[in-house]
Short mmCIF file of the C-alpha atoms (twelve columns), coordinates in Angstrom:
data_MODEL
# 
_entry.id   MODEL 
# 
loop_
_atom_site.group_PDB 
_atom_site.id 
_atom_site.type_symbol 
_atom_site.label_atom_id 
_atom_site.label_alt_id 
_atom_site.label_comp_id 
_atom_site.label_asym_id 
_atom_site.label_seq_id 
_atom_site.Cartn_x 
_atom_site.Cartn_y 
_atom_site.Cartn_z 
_atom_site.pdbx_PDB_model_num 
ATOM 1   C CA . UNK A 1   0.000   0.000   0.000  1 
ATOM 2   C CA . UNK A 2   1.791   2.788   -1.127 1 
ATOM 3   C CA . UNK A 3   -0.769  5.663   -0.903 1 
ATOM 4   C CA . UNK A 4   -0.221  8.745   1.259  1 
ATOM 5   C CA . UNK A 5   -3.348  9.068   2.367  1 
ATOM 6   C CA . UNK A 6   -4.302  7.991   6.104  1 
ATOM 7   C CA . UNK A 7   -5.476  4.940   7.117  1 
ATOM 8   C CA . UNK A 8   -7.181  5.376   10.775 1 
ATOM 9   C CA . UNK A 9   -7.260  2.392   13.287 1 
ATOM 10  C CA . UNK A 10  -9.483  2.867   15.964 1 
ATOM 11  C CA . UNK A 11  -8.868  0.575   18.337 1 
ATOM 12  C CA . UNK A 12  -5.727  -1.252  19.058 1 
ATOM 13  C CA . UNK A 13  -3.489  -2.686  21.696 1 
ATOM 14  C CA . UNK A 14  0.264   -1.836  21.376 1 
ATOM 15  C CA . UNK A 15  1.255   -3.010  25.037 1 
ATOM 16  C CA . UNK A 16  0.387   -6.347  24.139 1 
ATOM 17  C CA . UNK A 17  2.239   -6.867  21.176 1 
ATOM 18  C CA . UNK A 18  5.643   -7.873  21.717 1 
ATOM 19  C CA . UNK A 19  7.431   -5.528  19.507 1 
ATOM 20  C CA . UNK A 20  4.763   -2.855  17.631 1 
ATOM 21  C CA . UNK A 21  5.766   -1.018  14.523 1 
ATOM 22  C CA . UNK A 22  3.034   0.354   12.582 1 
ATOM 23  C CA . UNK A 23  1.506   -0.263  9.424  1 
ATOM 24  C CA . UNK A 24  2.442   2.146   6.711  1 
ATOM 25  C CA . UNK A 25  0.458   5.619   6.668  1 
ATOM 26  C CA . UNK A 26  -1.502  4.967   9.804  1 
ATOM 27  C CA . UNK A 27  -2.890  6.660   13.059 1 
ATOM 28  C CA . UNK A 28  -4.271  4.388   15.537 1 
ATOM 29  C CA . UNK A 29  -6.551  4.629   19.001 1 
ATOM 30  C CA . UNK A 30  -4.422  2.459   21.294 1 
ATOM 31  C CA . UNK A 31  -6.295  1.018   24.470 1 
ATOM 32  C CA . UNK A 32  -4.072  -0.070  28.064 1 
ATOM 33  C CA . UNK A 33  -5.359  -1.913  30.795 1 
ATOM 34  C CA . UNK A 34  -2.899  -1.413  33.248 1 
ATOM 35  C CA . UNK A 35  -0.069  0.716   33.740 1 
ATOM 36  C CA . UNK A 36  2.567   -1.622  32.106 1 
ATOM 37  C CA . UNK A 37  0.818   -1.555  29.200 1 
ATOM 38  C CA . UNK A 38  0.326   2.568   28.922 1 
ATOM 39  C CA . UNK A 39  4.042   2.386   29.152 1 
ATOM 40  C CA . UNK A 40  3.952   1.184   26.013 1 
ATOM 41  C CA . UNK A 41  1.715   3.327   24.611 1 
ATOM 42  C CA . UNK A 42  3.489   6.339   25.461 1 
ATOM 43  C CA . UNK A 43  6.904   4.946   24.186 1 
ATOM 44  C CA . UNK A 44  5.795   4.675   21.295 1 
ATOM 45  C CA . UNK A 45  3.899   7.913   21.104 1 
ATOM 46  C CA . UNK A 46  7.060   9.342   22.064 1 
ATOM 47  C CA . UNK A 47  8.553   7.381   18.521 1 
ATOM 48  C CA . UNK A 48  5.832   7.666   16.226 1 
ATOM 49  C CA . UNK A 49  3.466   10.586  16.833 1 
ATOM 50  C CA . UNK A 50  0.511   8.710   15.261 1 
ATOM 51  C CA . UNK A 51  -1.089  7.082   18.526 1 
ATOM 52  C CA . UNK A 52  -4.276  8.550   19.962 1 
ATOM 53  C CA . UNK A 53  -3.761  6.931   23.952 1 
ATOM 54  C CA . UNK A 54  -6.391  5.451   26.100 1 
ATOM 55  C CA . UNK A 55  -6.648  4.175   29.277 1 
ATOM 56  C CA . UNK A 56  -9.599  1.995   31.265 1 
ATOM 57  C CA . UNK A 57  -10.567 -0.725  33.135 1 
ATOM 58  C CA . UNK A 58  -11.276 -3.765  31.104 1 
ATOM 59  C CA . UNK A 59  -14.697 -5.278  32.156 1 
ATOM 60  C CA . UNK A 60  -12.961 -8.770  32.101 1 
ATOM 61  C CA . UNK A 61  -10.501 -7.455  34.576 1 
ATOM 62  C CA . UNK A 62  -12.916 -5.255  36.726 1 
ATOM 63  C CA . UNK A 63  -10.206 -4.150  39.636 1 
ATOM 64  C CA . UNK A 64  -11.219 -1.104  41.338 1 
ATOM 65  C CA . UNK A 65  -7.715  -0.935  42.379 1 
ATOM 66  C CA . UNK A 66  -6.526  0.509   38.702 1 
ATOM 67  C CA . UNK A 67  -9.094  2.966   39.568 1 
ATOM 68  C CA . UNK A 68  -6.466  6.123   40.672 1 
ATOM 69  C CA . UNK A 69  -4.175  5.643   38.143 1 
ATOM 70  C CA . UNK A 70  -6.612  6.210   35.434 1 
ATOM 71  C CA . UNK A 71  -7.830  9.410   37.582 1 
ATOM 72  C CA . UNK A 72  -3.940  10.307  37.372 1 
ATOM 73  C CA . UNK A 73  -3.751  9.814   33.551 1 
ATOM 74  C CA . UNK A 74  -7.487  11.913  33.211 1 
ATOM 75  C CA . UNK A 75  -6.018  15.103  35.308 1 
ATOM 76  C CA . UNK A 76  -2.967  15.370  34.040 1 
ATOM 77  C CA . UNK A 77  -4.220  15.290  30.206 1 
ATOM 78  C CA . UNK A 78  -1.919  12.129  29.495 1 
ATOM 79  C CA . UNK A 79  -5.412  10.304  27.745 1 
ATOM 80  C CA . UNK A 80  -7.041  11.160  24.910 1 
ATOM 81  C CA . UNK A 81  -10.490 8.923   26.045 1 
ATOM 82  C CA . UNK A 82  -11.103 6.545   28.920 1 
ATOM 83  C CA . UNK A 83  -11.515 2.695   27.838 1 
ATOM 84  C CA . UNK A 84  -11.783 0.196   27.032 1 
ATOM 85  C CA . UNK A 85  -14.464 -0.271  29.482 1 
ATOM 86  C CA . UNK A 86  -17.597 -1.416  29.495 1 
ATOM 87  C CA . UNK A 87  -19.556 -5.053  30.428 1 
ATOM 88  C CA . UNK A 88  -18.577 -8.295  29.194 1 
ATOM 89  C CA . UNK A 89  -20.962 -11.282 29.877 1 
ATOM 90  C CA . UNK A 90  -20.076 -13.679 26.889 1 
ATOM 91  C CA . UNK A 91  -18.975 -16.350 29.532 1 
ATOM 92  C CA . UNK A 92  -19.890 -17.377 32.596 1 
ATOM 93  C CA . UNK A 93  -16.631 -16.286 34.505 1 
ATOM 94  C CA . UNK A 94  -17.472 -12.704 33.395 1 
ATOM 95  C CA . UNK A 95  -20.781 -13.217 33.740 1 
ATOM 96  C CA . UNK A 96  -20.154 -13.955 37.561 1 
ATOM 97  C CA . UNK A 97  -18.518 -10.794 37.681 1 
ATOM 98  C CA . UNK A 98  -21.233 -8.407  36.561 1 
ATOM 99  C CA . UNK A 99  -21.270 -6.390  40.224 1 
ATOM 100 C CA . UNK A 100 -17.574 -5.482  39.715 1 
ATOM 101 C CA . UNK A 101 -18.358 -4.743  36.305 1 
ATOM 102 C CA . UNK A 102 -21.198 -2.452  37.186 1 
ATOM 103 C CA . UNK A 103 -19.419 -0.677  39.774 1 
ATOM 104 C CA . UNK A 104 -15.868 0.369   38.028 1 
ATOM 105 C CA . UNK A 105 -17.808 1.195   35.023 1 
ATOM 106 C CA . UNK A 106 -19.751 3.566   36.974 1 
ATOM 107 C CA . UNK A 107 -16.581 5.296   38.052 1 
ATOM 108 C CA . UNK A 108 -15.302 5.275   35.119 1 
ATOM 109 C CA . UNK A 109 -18.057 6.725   33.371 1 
ATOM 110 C CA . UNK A 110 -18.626 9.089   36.022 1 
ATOM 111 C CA . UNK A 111 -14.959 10.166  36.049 1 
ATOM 112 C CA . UNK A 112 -15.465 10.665  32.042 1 
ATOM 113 C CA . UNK A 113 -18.587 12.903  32.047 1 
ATOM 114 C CA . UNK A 114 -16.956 15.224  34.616 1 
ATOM 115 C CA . UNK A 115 -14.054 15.437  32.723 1 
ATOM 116 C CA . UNK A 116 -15.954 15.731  29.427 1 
ATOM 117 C CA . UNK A 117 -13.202 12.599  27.737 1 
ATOM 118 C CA . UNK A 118 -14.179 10.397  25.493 1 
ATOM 119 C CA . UNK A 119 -15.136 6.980   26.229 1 
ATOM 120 C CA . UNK A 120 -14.146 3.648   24.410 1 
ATOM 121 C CA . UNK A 121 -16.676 0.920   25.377 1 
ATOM 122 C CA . UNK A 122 -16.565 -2.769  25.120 1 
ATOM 123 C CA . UNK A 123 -19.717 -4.455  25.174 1 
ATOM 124 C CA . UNK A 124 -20.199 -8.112  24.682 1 
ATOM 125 C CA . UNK A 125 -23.807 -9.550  24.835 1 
ATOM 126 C CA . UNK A 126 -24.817 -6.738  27.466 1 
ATOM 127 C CA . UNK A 127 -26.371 -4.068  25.332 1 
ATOM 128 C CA . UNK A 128 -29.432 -4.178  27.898 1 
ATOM 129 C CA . UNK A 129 -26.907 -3.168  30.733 1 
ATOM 130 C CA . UNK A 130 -25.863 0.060   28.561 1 
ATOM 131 C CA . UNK A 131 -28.975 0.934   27.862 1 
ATOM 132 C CA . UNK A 132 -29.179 1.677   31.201 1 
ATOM 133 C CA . UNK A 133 -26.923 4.512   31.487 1 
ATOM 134 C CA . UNK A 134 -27.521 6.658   28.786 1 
ATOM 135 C CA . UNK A 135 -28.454 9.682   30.833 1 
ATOM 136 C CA . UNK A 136 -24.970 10.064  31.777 1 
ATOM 137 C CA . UNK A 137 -23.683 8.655   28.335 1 
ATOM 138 C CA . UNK A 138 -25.689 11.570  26.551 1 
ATOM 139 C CA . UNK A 139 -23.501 13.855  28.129 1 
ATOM 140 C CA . UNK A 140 -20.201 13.003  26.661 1 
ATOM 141 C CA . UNK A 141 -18.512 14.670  23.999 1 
ATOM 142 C CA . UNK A 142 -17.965 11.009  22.271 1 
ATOM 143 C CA . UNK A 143 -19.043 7.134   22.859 1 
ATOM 144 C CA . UNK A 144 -17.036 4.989   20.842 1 
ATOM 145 C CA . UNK A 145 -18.710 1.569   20.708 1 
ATOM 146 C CA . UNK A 146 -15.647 -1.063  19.824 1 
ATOM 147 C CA . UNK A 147 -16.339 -3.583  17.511 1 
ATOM 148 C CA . UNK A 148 -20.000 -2.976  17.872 1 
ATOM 149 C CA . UNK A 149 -21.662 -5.606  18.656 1 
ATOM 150 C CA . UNK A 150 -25.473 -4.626  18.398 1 
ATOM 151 C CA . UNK A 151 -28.117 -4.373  15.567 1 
ATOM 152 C CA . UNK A 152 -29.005 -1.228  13.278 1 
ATOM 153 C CA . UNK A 153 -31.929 -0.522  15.695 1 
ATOM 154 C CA . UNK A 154 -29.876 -0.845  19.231 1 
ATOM 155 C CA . UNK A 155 -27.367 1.727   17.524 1 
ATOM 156 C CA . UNK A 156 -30.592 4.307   16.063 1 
ATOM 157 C CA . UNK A 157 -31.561 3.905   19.647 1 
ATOM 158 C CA . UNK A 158 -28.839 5.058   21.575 1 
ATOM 159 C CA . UNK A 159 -28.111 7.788   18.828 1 
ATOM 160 C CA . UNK A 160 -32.316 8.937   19.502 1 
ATOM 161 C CA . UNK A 161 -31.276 9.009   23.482 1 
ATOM 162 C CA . UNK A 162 -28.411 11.588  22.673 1 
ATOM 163 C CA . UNK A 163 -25.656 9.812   23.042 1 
ATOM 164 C CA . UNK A 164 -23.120 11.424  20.744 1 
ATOM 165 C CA . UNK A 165 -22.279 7.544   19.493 1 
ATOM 166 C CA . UNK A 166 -19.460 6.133   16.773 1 
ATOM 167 C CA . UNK A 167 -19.742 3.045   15.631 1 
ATOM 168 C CA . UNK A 168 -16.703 0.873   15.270 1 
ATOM 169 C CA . UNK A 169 -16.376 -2.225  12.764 1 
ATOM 170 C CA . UNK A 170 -13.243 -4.687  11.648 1 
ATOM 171 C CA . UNK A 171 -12.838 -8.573  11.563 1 
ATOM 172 C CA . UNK A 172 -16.631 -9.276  11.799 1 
ATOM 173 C CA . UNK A 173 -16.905 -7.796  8.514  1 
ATOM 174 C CA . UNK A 174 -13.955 -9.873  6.983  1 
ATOM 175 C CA . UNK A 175 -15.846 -13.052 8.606  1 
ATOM 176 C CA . UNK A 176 -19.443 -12.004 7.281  1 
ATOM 177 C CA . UNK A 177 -21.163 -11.067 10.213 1 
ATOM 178 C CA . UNK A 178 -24.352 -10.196 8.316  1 
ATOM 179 C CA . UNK A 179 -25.447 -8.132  11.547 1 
ATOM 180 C CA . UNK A 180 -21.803 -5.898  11.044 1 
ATOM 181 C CA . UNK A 181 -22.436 -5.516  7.919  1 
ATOM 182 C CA . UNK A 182 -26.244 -4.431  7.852  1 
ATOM 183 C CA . UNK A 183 -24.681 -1.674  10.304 1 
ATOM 184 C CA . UNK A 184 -22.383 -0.264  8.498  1 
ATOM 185 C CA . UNK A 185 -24.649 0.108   5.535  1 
ATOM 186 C CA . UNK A 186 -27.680 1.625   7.189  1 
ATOM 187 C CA . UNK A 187 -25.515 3.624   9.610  1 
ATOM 188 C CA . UNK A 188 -24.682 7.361   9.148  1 
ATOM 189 C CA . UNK A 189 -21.600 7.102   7.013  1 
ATOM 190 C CA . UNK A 190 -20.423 10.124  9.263  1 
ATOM 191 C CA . UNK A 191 -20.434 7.857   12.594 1 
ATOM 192 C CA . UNK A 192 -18.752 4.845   11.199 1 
ATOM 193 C CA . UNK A 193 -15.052 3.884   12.513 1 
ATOM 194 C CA . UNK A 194 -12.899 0.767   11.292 1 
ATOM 195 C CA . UNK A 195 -10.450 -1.094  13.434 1 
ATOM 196 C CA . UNK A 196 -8.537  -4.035  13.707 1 
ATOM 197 C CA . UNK A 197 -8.143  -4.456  17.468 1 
ATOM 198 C CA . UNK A 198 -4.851  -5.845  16.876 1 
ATOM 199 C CA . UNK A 199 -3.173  -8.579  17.945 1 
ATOM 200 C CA . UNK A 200 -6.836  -9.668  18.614 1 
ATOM 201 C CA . UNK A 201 -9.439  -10.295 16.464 1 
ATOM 202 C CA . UNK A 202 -7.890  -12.672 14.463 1 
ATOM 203 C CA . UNK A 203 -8.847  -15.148 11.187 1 
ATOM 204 C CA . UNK A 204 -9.017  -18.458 11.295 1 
ATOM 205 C CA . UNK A 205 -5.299  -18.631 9.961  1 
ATOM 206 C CA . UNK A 206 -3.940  -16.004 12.082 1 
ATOM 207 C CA . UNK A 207 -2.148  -16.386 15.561 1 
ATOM 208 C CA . UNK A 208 -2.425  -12.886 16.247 1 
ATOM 209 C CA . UNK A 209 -3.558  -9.641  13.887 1 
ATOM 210 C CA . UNK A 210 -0.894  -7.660  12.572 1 
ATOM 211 C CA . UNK A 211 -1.678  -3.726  11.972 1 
ATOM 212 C CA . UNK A 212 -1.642  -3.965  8.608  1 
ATOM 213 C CA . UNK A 213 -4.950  -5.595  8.594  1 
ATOM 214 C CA . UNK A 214 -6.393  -2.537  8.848  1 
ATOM 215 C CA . UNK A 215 -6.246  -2.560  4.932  1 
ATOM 216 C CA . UNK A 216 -8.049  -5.684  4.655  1 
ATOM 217 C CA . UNK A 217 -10.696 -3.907  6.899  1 
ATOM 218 C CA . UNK A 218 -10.741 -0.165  4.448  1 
ATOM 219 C CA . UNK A 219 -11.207 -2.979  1.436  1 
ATOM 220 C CA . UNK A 220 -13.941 -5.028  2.981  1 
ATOM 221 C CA . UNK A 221 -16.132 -1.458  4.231  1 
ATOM 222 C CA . UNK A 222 -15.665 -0.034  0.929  1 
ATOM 223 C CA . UNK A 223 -17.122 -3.275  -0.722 1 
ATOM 224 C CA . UNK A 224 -20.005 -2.895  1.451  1 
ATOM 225 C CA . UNK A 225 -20.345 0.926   1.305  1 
ATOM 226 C CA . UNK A 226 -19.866 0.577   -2.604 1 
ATOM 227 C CA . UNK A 227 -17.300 3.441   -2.424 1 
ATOM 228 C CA . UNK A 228 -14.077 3.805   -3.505 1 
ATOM 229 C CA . UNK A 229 -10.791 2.898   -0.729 1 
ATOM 230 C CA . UNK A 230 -9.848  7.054   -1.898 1 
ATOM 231 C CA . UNK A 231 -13.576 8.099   -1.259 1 
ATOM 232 C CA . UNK A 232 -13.907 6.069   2.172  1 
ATOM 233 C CA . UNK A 233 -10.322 7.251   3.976  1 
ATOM 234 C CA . UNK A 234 -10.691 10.779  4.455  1 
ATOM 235 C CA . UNK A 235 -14.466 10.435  5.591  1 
ATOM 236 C CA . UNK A 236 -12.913 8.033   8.612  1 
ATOM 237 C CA . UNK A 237 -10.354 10.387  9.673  1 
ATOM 238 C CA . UNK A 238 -12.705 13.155  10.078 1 
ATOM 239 C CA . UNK A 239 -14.855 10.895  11.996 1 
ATOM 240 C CA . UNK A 240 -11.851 9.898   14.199 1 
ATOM 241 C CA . UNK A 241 -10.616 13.090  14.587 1 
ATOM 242 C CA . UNK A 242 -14.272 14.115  15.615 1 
ATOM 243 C CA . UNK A 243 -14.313 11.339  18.110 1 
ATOM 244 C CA . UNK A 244 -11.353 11.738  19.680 1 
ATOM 245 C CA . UNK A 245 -8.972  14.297  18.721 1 
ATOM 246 C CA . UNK A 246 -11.730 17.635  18.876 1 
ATOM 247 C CA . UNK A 247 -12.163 18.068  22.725 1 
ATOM 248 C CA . UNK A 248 -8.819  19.052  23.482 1 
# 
């Protein structure tokens, strides 16, 4: 891929990659989950310039403890949104742990509307639970929903509630998730994100995703869009930037 033009990635994980370099002519939304793995993100913000930094507590990890260092990250402007974060009850070892879950997303979506941040949210077969908070999710600047895992309607909802939402999509449309892609067609083309949460979110013949599968992704949402990879990049970076990069 030689073009100059920018390919966004909205969701990634740098600290868990062993060694990250990134695809050609990319910027990318990298999510930590502990302070090790900001580390990461801010070495290699400090090398590449092209990483958008998050911070949150995963719902799969729900430790209150990780609580103040986020708060740390939030005041002293080190974050560009809060997440991932979210519920995740798509086994029953998470499912079991659905009190944590509730109560450090509260904080962090607490912390987020008073700081008026962006949040990143990860939401696996709990869109009922989110439903329930969109009084205070109205009131964000942004609501990314990674890898969005709910129907056209559950996403018209939210966006008739107020929440200011953006709608995320990668594998599941390389895979044929027929709910993915009915999204990203009858979606506002201006809310629509791609991804690749790399090294996760893998094919069948993949160990772990490399960036530069975020140009399998571009190919795959053009296909679907029926526009052209030139015609679809610059309306995703001025969705990301809108997102994420506008409140600061």
């Amino acid at each position: 891929m030689k073009s100059q033009q920018l390919y966004i990635d909205a969701h990634v994980h740098i600290g868990d990659f062993s060694s990250w370099i990134p695809a050609e002519n990319t910027y990318v939304c990298s999510c930590a989950h502990s302070p090790h793995e900001f580390a990461a993100v801010e070495k290699a913000l400090n090398k590449y310039h092209n990483v958008v930094p998050a911070y949150g507590i995963h719902p799969q990890n729900p430790d209150k403890e990780l609580y103040p260092f986020l708060e740390e990250l939030v005041i002293q402007k080190r974050v560009k949104a809060i997440g991932e974060c979210g519920f995740d009850l798509f086994t029953p070892d998470f499912t079991s742990s659905l009190e944590q879950q509730k109560e450090v997303w509260t904080m962090q979506l607490e912390l987020a509307v008073k700081h008026s941040i962006p949040l990143v949210i990860h939401c696996r077969r709990a869109m009922n639970e989110l439903f329930g908070y969109t009084q205070l999710l109205k009131k964000l600047p942004a609501v990314i929903f990674h890898a969005f895992p709910g129907s056209t309607t559950e996403a018209q909802s939210l966006l008739k509630r107020g929440v200011q939402g953006y709608f995320s999509f990668g594998k599941e449309l390389i895979k044929g998730r027929k709910q993915s892609i009915g999204c990203l067609k009858e979606l506002p083309l201006e809310l629509i994100l791609l991804e690749t949460d790399a090294p996760y979110q893998t094919l069948k013949h993949q160990k772990e995703t490399p960036p530069e599968d975020i140009f399998l992704v571009y190919q795959k949402a053009a296909t679907v869009l029926e526009y052209s990879i030139k015609e679809l990049i610059p309306i995703v970076e001025n969705n990301f930037k809108r997102a994420l990069l506008e409140h600061f």
